[in-house]
N, C-alpha and C positions, 0 to 999 in steps of 0.2 A: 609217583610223588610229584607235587605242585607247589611251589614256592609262592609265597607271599606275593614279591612281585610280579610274576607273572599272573596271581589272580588280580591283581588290582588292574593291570590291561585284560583282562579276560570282562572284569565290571564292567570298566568302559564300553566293551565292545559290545557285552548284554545291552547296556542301555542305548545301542547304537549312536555313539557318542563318534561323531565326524572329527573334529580338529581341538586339542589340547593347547594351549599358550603355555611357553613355562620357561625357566631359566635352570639351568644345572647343578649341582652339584655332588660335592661324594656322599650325602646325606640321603641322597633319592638317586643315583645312579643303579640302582640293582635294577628301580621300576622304571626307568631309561631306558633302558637296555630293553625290554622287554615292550615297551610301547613306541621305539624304533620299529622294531621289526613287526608290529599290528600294523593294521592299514590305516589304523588313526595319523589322521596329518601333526607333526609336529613343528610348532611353529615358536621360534625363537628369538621369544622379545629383547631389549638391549639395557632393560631394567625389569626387577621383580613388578613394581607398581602398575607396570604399564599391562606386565599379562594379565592381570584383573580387569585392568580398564578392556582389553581387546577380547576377554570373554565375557565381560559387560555387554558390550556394542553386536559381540554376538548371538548373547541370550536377548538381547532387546529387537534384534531384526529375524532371528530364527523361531522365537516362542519356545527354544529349548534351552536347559541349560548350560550357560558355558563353564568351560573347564579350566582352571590355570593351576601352575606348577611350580615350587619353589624345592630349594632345599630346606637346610635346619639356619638357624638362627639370624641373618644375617639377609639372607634370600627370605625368609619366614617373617623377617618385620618388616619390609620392603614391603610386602604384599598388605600392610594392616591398613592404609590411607584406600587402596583399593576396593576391600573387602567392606569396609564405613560407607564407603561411596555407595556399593552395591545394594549396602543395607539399607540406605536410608531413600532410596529410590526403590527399595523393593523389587531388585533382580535375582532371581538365580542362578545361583552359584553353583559349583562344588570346588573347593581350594584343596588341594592337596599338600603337602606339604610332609619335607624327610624331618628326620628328628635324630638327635643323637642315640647311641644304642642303652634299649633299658636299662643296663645294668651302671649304667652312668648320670640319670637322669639323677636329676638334683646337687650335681658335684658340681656347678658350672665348667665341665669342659671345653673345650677348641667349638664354638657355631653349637651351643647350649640355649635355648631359649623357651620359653614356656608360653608358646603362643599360643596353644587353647586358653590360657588368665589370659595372656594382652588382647586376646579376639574377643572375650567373652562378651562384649558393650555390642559386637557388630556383628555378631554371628546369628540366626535362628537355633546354630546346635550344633555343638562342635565335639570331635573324639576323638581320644587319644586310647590309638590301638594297642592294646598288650599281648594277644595272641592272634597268631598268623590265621588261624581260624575264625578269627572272628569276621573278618575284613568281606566276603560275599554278603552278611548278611547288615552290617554297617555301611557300606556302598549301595547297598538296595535300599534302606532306611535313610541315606543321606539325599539321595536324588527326589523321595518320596516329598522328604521335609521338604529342597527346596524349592520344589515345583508346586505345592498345592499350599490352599489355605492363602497366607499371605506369602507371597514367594520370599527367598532372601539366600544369604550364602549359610552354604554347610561347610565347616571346618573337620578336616581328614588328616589328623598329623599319625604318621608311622614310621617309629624306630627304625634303624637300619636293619637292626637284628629280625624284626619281624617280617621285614621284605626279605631277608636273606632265609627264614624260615620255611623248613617244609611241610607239607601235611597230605593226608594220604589220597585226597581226589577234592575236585572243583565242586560243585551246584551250588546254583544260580539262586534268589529266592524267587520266586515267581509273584508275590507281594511281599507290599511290607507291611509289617504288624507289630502298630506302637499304640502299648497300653497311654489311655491319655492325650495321644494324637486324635481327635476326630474332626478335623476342621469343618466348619457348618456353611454350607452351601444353599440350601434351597431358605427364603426371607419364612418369617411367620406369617402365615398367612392372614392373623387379626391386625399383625403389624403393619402387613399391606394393605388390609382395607381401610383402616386407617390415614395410609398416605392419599388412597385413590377420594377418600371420603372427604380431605384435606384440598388435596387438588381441584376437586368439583366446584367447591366454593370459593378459590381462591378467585382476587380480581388479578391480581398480577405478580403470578407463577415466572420461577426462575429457573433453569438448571444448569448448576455448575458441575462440568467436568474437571476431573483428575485424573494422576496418573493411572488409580485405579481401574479405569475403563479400557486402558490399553492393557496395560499387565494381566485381564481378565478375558482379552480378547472378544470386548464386548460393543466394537464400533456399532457394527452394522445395529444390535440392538437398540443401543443409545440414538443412533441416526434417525430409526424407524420409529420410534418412540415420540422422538420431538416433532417430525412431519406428521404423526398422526393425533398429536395432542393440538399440535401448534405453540407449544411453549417455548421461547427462544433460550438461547444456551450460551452460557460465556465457560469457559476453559482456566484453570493455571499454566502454570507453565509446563507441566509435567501433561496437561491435559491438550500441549494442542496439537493439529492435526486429525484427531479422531471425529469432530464437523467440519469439511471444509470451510478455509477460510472463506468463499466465495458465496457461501451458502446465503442466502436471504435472512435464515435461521440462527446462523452466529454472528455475535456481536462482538468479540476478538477478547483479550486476558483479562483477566481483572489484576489487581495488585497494586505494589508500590510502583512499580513498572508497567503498568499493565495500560489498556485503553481506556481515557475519560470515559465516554461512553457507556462501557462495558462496567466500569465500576459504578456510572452513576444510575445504572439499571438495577445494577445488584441492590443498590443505598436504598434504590424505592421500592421494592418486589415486597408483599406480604407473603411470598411461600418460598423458600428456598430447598429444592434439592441437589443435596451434595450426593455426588456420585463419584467416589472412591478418590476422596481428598481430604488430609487432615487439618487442611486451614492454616497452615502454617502462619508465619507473621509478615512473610513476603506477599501472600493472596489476601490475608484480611487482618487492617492491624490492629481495630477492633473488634474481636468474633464477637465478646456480650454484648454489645450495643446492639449487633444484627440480629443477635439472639431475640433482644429485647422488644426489635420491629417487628419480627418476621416471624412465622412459623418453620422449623426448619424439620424438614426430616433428609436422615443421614444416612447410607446406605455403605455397608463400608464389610470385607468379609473376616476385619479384624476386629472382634471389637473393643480392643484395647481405644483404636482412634476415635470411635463415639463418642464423643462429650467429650474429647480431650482439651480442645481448644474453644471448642464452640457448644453452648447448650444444645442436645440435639431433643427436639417433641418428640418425633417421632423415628426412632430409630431400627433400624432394617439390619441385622447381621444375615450374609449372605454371599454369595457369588454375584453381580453386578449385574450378571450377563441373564443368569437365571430370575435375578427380582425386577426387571428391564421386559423380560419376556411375560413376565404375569402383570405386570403395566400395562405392557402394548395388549394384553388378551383382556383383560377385565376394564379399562379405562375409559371413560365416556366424558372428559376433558372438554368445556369447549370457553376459548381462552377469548376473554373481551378483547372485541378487535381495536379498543381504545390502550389498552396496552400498545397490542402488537403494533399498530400506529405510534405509541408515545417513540418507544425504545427505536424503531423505524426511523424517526425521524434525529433521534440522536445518532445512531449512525450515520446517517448522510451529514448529517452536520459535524462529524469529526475528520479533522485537518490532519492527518499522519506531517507526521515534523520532517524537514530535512527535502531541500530542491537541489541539484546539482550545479556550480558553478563553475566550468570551465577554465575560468582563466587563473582560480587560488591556485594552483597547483597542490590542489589535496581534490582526492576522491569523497564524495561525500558518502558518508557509508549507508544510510537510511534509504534515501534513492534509489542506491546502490545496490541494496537488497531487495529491492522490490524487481530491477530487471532482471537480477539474476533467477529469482526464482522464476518470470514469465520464461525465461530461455528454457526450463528445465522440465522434463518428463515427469507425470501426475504422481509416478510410484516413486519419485526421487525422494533419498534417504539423506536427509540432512542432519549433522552433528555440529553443535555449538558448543563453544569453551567457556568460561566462567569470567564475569568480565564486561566491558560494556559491549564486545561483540556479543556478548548472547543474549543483551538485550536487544540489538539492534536487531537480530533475526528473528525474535519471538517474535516484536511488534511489526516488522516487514515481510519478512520474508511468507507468501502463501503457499503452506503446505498442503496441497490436496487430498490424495491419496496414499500419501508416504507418511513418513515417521518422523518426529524430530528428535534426536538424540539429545540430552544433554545431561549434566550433574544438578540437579534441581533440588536435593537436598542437605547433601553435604557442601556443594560450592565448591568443588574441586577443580582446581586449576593444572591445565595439561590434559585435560580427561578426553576432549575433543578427536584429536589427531587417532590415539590406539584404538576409540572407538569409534572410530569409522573404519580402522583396519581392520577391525574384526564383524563387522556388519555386511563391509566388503566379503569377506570372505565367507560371511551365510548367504550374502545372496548376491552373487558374482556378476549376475545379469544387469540388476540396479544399477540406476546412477547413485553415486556416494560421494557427498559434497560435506566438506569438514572448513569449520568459521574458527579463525584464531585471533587471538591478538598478538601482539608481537611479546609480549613477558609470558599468555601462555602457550605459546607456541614451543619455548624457549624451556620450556618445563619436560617438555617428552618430544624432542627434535630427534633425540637418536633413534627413536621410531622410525627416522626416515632408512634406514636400514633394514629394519624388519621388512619395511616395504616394499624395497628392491629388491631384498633377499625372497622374498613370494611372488613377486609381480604384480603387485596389490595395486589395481587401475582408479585412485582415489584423484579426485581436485579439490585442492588445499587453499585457502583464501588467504592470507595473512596481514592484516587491518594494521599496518605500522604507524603508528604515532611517538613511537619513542618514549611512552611514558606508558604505567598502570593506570591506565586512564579512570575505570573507575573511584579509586583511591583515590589517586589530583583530583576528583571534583567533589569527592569529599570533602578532602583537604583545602579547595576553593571556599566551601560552604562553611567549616566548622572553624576550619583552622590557620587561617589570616596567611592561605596561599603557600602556604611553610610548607615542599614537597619533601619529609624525611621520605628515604627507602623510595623514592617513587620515579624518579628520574631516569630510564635507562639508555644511562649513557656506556658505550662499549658495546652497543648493537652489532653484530654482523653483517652484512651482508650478504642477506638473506637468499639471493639471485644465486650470487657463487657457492654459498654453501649446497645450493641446491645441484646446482650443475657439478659439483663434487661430489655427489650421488649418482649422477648420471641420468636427474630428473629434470624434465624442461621446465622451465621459468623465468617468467618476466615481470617488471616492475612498473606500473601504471599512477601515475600524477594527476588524473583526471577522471570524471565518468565518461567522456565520451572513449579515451584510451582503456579505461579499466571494460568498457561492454566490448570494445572490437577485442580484443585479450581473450575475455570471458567467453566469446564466442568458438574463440580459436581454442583453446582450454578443452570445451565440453565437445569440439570437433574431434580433438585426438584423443585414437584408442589405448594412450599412457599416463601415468601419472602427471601432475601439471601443478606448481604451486605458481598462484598470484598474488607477489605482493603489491599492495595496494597505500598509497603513502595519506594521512590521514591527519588532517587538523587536529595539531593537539589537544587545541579545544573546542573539539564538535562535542555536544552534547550526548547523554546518554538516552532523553527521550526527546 
């Protein structure tokens, strides 16, 4: 006989699933107990929110799912701000989660909560298990969902009763098989010649990446594609990193935030290929007008996102990486070099903001992130917080061969810090550099425990201005200076809290003080935050 719990660590271990994030309680203590004693690493966050952020930051650096852990009600809504996060960047998940015992559901009991309805907005597919039997072939089907197609988190709530349940032997499924699931991977192939027949004629072809091209594991494609077309390529924010910034071939973000340049390429491009981006209204705040200039074809393997935001001509349901590879094989592209000259010269002629000045006694943060990133290794993992640090790293910092982490759809603030804990922990060898500002820093700081408690070799930046800064420059803009809610005043200090950890840390008033820091920082083989003290009114671009 085989209990409930102990199949649900037997799942795990089928799906050779390395390390679970999670928080306790008597709601999920049977499958505790039982995934103590598996060789899965358990790692324990100091808030529910924060295990979804660090199996976020996991599944985003490993290409596999990450896993997090709550109990019932209370641990189970904690985890919802997480699970939104997940979804709306299109990570996968698998959320576990205890539940009060069946025979009590619906009575509002002691930690009673009905989170398959409050997850329902943020889930791809969530289950609430009634028999102990069920649970091998709903872990095989949960991993299945949220790994393929368009990734996102799968919701797994089980009673206690059903974990404390026995049944007469384990198997594994060996697939899964969901009537109605068949997500569509290879493009049409009329659809594609279409694009390719589009592209031939175009005078001045564009392509924009998204987050889509990373989640599909589809750089190298994408890379190869624009080198052999010669079509130059601007990114979201979710898209950057997958062309070097340094590339001749990219022209850096587009957006409300994004590079003049890069945007005023995109304004004049009669072809636009969107490659696995919904256009949000941060990338483009009029999609129909561009619609209106441009040919666009959309390439996307949801195609809920086709024509969401933006007219799409020519539209591609597909894997990214698969309709990239029949690009690069059938495409005889050859791009007016009066383009590649225009957009060329808009490039060099764009001025990145932000010079250092010595003697303010503020670090200038734009600068700032331009040396740190020359300091740093090609595969370095970078994570930004929500906030005008994460503007200032998208537009400065050049990601080469690494990744940059951030909350690109939901705007969740805090998400920085657990997801570079758990990024850290898919790939231990990396360097792994986490951008804060001081409000979100201040949102998931008891992280810094988790941290100590694993050994987690992370360097933390922390951008202190003493305010929400992006908000104050709203509130400059909109609202005649009037800082409600923005002001934070009763800051810590940030140094001794850190060294109340038993993490090194020091405080920098300058760039020439914050680079010789940063240097010593990325020297030592332990954790290190640098706080960085910062004009409350530097700009966000």
């Amino acid at each position: 006989m085989i209990s409930g719990a102990e199949m649900m660590a037997e799942c795990l271990k089928n799906e050779n699933v390395q390390i679970a994030f999670g928080y306790p309680g008597a709601a999920i203590c049977p499958f505790l107990d039982f995934l103590y004693r598996s060789p899965i690493k358990n790692v324990l966050v100091r808030e529910e929110q924060n295990a979804a952020h660090e199996a976020s930051g996991y599944a985003r650096a490993s290409g596999n799912p990450g896993v997090c852990i709550a109990t019932s009600g209370p641990g189970a809504t904690n985890l919802i701000t997480g699970i939104a996060t997940a979804y709306m960047d299109s990570i996968p998940l698998i959320v576990i989660t205890g539940q009060v015992s069946s025979e009590l559901l619906g009575r509002d009991v002691f930690q009673e909560a009905d989170i398959t309805g409050a997850c329902e907005p943020f889930t791809k597919h969530s289950y609430l298990v009634k028999k102990a039997a069920e649970l091998p072939r709903v872990f095989k089907e949960a991993f299945h969902i949220a790994s393929t197609g368009r990734p996102g988190p799968v919701l797994i709530d089980v009673p206690v009763d059903i974990q404390l349940e026995e049944v007469p032997e384990f198997v594994y499924p060996q697939k899964a098989n969901i009537i109605g699931y068949k997500p569509r991977t290879t493009g049409h192939a009329m659809q594609i010649k279409k694009a390719l027949a589009a592209m031939a004629q175009a005078q001045r072809p564009l392509i924009v990446c998204g987050g889509g091209v990373v989640l599909a594991g589809a750089r190298d494609e994408l890379v190869a594609f624009a080198q052999n077309s010669g079509i130059p390529v601007v990114s979201t924010m979710m898209g950057i990193g997958v062309v070097p910034m340094d590339s001749p071939l990219y022209l850096g973000m587009i957006g409300m935030h994004g590079h003049k340049n890069a945007n005023r390429a995109m304004h004049e491009a009669d072809l636009i290929i969107l490659c696995g981006a919904r256009v949000g209204d941060r990338a483009v705040s009029a999609p129909e007008q561009m619609a209106e200039k441009a040919t666009i074809i959309h390439i996307d393997i949801d195609p809920a996102e086709i024509g969401k935001n933006m007219t799409a001509h020519i539209p591609i349901v597909g894997d990214i990486r698969l309709v990239l590879r029949d690009f690069i094989e059938q495409s005889a592209v050859c791009v007016p070099q009066e383009w590649i000259d225009t957009v060329l010269r808009y490039k060099d002629e764009f001025v990145p903001g932000g010079a250092p000045d010595n003697s303010s006694g503020f670090v200038e943060p734009r600068s700032f992130m331009r040396v740190l990133s020359s300091m740093m290794e090609d595969d370095a993992i970078l994570t930004a917080d929500v906030g005008q640090n994460q503007i200032w790293a998208a537009r400065n910092f050049n990601v080469k061969e690494g990744r940059f982490l951030t909350s690109g759809g939901l705007g969740t603030m805090g998400y920085a810090l657990p997801a570079a804990i758990g990024a850290k922990l898919a790939k231990p060898h990396r360097q792994v550099l986490c951008i804060c500002g001081d409000g979100s820093f201040q949102m998931a700081m008891c992280e810094l425990g988790t941290l100590c408690q694993n050994d987690v070799n992370i360097k933390i930046i922390v951008m202190q201005n003493d305010r929400l800064g992006m908000v104050k420059e709203i509130q400059d803009n909109k609202y005649g200076s009037r800082y409600a809610m923005t002001l934070l005043q009763g800051n810590p200090d940030f140094v001794r809290i850190a060294q109340a950890y038993g993490i090194p840390a020091a405080l920098a008033s300058s760039n020439d003080e914050a680079e010789r820091l940063a240097r010593e920082m990325f020297a030592s083989d332990k954790a290190f935050i640098l706080v960085c003290r910062v004009n409350p009114d530097a700009p966000t671009i």
